[in-house]
N, C-alpha and C positions, 0 to 999 in steps of 0.2 A: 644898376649894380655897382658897389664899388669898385673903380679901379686897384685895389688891392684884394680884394677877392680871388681865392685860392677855388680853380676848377679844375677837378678829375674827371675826365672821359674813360670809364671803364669800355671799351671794343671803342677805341677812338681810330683802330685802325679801319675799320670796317665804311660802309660808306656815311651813314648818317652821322656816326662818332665823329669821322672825319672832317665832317661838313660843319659842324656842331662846334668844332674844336678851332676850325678855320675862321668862324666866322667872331667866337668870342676872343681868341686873339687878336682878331683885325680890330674890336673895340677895344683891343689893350689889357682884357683882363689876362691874369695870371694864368696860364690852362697847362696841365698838364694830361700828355696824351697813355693812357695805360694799355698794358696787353701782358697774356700770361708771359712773351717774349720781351724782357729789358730789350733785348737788340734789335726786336721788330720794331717797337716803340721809339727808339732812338733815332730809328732811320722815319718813319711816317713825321715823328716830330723837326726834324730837320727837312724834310720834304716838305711840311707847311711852313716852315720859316722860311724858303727859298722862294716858295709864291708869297708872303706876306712883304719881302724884302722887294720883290720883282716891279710891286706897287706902289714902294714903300709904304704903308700901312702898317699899325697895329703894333704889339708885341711878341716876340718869337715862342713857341711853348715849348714845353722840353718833353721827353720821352724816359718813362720806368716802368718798370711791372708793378703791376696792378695792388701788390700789398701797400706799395712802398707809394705809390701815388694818391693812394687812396690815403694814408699816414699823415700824406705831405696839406690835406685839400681840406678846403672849410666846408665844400658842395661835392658831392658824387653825382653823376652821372650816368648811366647804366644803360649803353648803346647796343649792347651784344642780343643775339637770337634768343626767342626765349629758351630753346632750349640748353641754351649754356647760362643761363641766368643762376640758377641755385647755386653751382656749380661756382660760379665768380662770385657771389656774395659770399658764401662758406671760407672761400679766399680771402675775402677784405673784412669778413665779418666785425673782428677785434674793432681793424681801424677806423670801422667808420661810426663806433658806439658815441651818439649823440650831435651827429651829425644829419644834415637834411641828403636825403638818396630820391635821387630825380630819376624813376623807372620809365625808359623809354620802348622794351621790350611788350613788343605782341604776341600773343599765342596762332598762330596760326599754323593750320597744315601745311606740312613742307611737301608735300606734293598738290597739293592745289592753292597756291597761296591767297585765294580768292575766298577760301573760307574759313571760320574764326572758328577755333577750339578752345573756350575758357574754360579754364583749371578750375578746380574743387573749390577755391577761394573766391573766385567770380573773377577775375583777371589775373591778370601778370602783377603788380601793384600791390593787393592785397596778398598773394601768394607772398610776395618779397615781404610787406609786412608780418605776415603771419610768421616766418622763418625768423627774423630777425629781431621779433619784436617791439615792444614800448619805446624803447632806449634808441631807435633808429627812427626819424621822422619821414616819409614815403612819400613820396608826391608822384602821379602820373602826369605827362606831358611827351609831344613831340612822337607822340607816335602816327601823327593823320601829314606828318613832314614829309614831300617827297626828297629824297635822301639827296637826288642828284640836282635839286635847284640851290640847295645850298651851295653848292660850291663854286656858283658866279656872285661875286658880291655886288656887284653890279644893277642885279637885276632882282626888282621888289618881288617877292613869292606871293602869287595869290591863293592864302592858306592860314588861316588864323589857327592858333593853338589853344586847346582847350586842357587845364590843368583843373586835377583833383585832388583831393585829400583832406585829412582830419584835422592837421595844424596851419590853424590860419597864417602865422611867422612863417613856416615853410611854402604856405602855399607862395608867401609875397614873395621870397628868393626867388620860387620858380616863373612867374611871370616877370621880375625884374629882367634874369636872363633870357625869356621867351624877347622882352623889348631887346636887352642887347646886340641880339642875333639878327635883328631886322625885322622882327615880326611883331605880329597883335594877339596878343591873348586873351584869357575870359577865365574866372574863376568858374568852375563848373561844379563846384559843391564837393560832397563828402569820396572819401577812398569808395564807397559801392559802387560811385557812377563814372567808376573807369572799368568796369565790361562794357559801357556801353564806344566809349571811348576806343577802347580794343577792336569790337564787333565795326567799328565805321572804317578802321584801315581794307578790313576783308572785302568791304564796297566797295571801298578805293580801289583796290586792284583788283575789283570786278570791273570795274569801270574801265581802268586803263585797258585792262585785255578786252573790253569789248569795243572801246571806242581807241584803239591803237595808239592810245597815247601814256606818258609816264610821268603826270605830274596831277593827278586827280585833286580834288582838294576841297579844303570843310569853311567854307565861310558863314560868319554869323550875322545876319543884316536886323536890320530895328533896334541894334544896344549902339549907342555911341562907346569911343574906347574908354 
């Protein structure tokens, strides 16, 4: 990814945004951290430049709400639950016409998060597609991330990321930043085969709650990267 490359984390306050936002600053790119609150955002964004300075590492990213960061950004990012998903796109809609939106939102029940509830559209992904249409390019990604390995930079995540969607250009931004972040990615073919994408996080955190751990994870072996 270019080092001038302009990144929005829409819910960059959140853990995976956070982590997301930490890691592409530590490579330098531009990140800015969104939230419906300027002032949340402001303080999370100086909260990561005080661990990226601690390091010294990277470049510092700055904190605005969500219209305004999305205005500001070549890449969206889209960190938040899904059920605040519609909700923050109808928000940024305008600013991000023609722009690539990296949906990292899973559908799953919030009382048992172990299992997947895909929407009318077949994920999270296409629902964002369907709403926003032609003129916004969608990509899934970064949803099979455990949220809290991100924030040792330290230490390699054993966790490849699998990205989807219909624009091949968009799909390359998203694995550019999938490498940014430290990680391996895979182009995983067209926007339908992010329910499938969706449905592997609900395993994952079957998995952790049945083997007591929090960092479950999707590795793809027999493809060189």
């Amino acid at each position: 990814m270019e080092p001038r490359a302009k990144v929005a984390v829409m819910g960059g306050t959140g853990p995976l945004g956070r982590g997301l936002a930490l890691r592409w600053a530590a490579a330098g790119l531009e990140v800015t951290v969104g939230s419906r609150s300027a002032d949340r955002a402001a303080r999370e964004a100086e909260a990561l430049a005080e661990r990226l300075r601690a390091i010294g590492r990277g470049r510092a990213p700055r904190g605005a709400e969500n219209a305004v960061a999305a205005a500001e950004a070549d890449v969206i990012v889209l960190a938040v639950p899904f059920e605040a998903q519609a909700a923050t796109l109808e928000e940024i809609r305008r600013a991000i016409e023609g722009k690539v939106l990296i949906d990292a939102a899973v559908p799953l029940d919030p009382r048992e998060m172990w299992r997947v509830e895909l929407p009318g559209a077949g994920s999270a992904a296409a629902e964002a597609q369907a709403q926003l249409g032609d003129r916004v390019r969608v990509v899934c990604a970064f949803q099979n991330v455990a949220a809290s390995r991100l924030w040792n930079l330290d230490v390699e995540i054993d966790c490849d990321v699998l990205v989807c969607g219909n624009d091949a250009d968009a799909k390359r931004i998203a694995l550019e930043l999938v490498e940014a972040a430290g990680l391996r990615g895979f182009d995983a073919g067209p926007l339908d085969n992010a329910g499938v994408i969706d449905g592997l996080t609900s395993i994952l955190g079957w998995l952790n709650r049945r083997f007591k751990v929090h960092d479950a994870g999707v590795r793809i072996t027999g493809v060189s990267r």
